[in-house]
FIZAGU-593730 format. One record per residue (C-alpha): residue in one letter; y, x, z. Coordinates in steps of 0.1 Angstrom, whole numbers, padded with zeros to 4 digits, always signed. Each point is the difference from the previous one (the first is absolute). Layout:
N
AYXZ;...
***
This chain:
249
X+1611+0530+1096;X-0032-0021-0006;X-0034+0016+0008;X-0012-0007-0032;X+0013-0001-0038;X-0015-0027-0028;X-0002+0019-0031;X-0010-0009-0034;X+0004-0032-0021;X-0023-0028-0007;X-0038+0003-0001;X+0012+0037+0010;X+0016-0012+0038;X-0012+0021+0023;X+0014+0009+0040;X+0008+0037+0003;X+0005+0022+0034;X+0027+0023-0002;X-0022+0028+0017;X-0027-0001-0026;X+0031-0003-0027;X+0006+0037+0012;X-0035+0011-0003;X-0004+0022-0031;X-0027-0008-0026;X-0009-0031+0019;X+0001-0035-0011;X-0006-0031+0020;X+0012-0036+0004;X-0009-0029+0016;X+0000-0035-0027;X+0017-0026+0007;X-0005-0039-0010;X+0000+0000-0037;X-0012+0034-0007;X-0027+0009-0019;X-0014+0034+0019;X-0007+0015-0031;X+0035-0002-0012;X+0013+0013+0035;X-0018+0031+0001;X+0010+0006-0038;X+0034-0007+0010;X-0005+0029+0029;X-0013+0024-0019;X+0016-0006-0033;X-0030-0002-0016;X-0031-0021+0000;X-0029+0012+0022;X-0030-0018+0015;X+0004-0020+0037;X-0032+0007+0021;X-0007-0023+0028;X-0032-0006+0025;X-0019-0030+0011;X+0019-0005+0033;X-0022-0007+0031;X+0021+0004+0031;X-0012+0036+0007;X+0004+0026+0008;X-0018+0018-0033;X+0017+0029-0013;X-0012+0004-0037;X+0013+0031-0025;X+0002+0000-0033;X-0006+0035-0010;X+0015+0021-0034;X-0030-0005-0018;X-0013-0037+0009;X+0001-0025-0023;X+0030-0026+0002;X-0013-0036+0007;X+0013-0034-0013;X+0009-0029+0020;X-0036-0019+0001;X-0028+0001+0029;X-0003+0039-0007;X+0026+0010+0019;X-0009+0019+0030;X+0003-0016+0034;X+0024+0013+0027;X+0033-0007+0017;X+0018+0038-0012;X+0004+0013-0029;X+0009+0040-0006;X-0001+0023-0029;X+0020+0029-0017;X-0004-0009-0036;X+0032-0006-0022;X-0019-0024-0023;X-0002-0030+0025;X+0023-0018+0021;X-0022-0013+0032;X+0009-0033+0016;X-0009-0028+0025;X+0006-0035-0003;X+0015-0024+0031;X+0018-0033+0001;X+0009+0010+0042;X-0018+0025+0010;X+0015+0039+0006;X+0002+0013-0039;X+0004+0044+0012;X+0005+0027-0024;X-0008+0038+0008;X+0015+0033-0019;X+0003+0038+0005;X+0019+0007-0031;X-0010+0034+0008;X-0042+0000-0005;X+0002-0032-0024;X-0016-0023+0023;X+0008-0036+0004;X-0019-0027+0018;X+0003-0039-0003;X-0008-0020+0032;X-0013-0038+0007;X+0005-0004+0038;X-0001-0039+0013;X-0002-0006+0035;X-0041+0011-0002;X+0012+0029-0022;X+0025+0011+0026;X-0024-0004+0027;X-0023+0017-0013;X+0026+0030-0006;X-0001-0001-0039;X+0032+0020-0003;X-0013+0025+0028;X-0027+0007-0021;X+0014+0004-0033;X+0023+0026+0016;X-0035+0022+0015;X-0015-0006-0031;X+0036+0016-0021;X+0000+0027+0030;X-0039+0007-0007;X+0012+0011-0033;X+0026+0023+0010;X+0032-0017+0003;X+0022+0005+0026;X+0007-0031+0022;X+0037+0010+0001;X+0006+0005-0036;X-0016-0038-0010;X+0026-0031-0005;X-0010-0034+0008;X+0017-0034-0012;X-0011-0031+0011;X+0008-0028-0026;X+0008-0038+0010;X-0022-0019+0024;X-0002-0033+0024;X+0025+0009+0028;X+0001-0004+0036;X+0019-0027-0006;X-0028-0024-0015;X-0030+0019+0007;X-0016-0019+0029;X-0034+0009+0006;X-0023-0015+0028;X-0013+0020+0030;X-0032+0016-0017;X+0025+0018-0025;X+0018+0014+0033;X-0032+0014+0011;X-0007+0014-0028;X+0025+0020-0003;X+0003+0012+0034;X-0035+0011-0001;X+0013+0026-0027;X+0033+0007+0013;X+0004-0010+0038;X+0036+0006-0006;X+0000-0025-0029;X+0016-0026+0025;X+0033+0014-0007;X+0000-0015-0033;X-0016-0038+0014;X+0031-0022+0003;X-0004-0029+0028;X+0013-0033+0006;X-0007-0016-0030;X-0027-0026+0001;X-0021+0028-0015;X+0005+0037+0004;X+0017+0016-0031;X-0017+0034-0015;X+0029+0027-0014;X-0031+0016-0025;X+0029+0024-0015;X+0003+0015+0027;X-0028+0005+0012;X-0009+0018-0031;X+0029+0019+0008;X-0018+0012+0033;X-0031+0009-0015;X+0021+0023-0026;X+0013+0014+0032;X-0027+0006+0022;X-0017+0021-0034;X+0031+0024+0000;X+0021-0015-0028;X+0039+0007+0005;X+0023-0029+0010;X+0023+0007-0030;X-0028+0000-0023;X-0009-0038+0006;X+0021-0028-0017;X-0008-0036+0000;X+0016-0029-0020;X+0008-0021+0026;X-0009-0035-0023;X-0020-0024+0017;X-0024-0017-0030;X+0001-0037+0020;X+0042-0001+0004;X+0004+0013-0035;X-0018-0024-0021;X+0029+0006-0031;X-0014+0035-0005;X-0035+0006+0017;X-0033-0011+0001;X-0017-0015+0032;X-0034-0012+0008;X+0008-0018+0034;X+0031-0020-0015;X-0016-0009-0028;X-0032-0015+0021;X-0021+0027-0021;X+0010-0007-0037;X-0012+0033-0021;X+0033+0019-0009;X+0000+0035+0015;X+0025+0030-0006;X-0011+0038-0010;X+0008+0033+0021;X-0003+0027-0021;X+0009+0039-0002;X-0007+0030-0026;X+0006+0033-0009;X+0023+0002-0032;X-0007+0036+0000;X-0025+0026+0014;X+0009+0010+0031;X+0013+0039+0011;X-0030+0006+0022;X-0029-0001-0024;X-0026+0017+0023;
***
């Protein structure tokens, strides 16, 4: 059974994880070559909504968009930050990546979801780690949040040179497990990695799901900044709420 399903048609493509499929009155997808992200998350939700997304810095900024802020467009007004969370129903929030780690957050029990950016900066500087304090700040239980990590460069063609190895052992000294040697370059496993952060916060093992589609191998289907030597195309992350959540307190 695959780790992932592709759903939709057309401009509508989109990768799904079964786990988030489950979720009630949550959306989500992750587009695919072809799509137009619009159409995916209309195709999600069954209806069209407005796709919020940030001015990606390879953070660590956690920014919320709150129930009565105004929704921004796609120009230089959008706020700056790496993390995107909110309980609205109005919006679907999303990040944008051609390689780097596209994760989605939900407790389908408070209404919150999260979208988060986390490159090999991003996950060294614990992006996902603090997306989840910032989603327990606000009262939900670390146990009860799902996580689903979307397509990303692999181990298997991510080689990185020393300083990235630092890096990331400076946040997590047991990040080595994830460094593959022997290669002429050491190769980075940025999934799961992520998947170790989501860990170390307190989030269940069967509550994190991952794709398992490396963007470089699957040049068909995804999008990839490193195989295409930095040519613009980029795929869009993306979860909502379809409906207000139980928990409205």
């Amino acid at each position: 059974m695959l780790p992932y399903h592709l759903s939709g048609h057309g401009t509508a493509r989109r990768i799904t994880l079964p786990l988030f499929e489950r979720l009630p009155g949550v959306a989500h997808g992750f587009t695919v070559k072809g799509s137009i992200p619009p159409d995916a998350v209309a195709g999600a939700v069954g209806r069209p909504m407005p796709l919020l997304t940030l001015r990606q810095v390879h953070g660590a900024e956690v920014r919320l968009l709150g129930d009565e802020e105004s929704l921004w467009g796609e120009g230089a007004d959008r706020p700056q930050g790496d993390a995107l969370l909110t309980r609205r129903i109005d919006a679907a929030i999303g990040i944008a990546v051609a390689d780097c780690v596209p994760i989605l957050l939900a407790d389908p029990v408070s209404g919150w979801a999260g979208a988060v950016h986390a490159g090999w900066r991003g996950t060294a500087a614990g992006v996902l780690r603090a997306a989840i304090a910032a989603l327990t700040a606000r009262g939900v239980p670390v146990d009860a949040l799902y996580t689903g990590i979307g397509p990303s460069i692999g181990p298997c063609c991510f080689e990185v040179g020393e300083e990235v190895v630092e890096a990331l052992l400076r946040s997590d000294p047991e990040a080595g497990a994830s460094v593959r040697r022997g290669a002429a370059k050491p190769r980075v496993d940025l999934v799961e990695l992520n998947r170790r952060q989501a860990l170390a916060a307190g989030v269940r093992s069967d509550r994190i799901a991952a794709a398992g589609l490396c963007t470089v191998c699957h040049e068909d289907m995804l999008e990839s900044y490193r195989r295409s030597r930095g040519a613009q195309g980029r795929m869009i992350g993306f979860v909502t709420r379809t409906a207000p959540p139980p928990l409205t307190s």
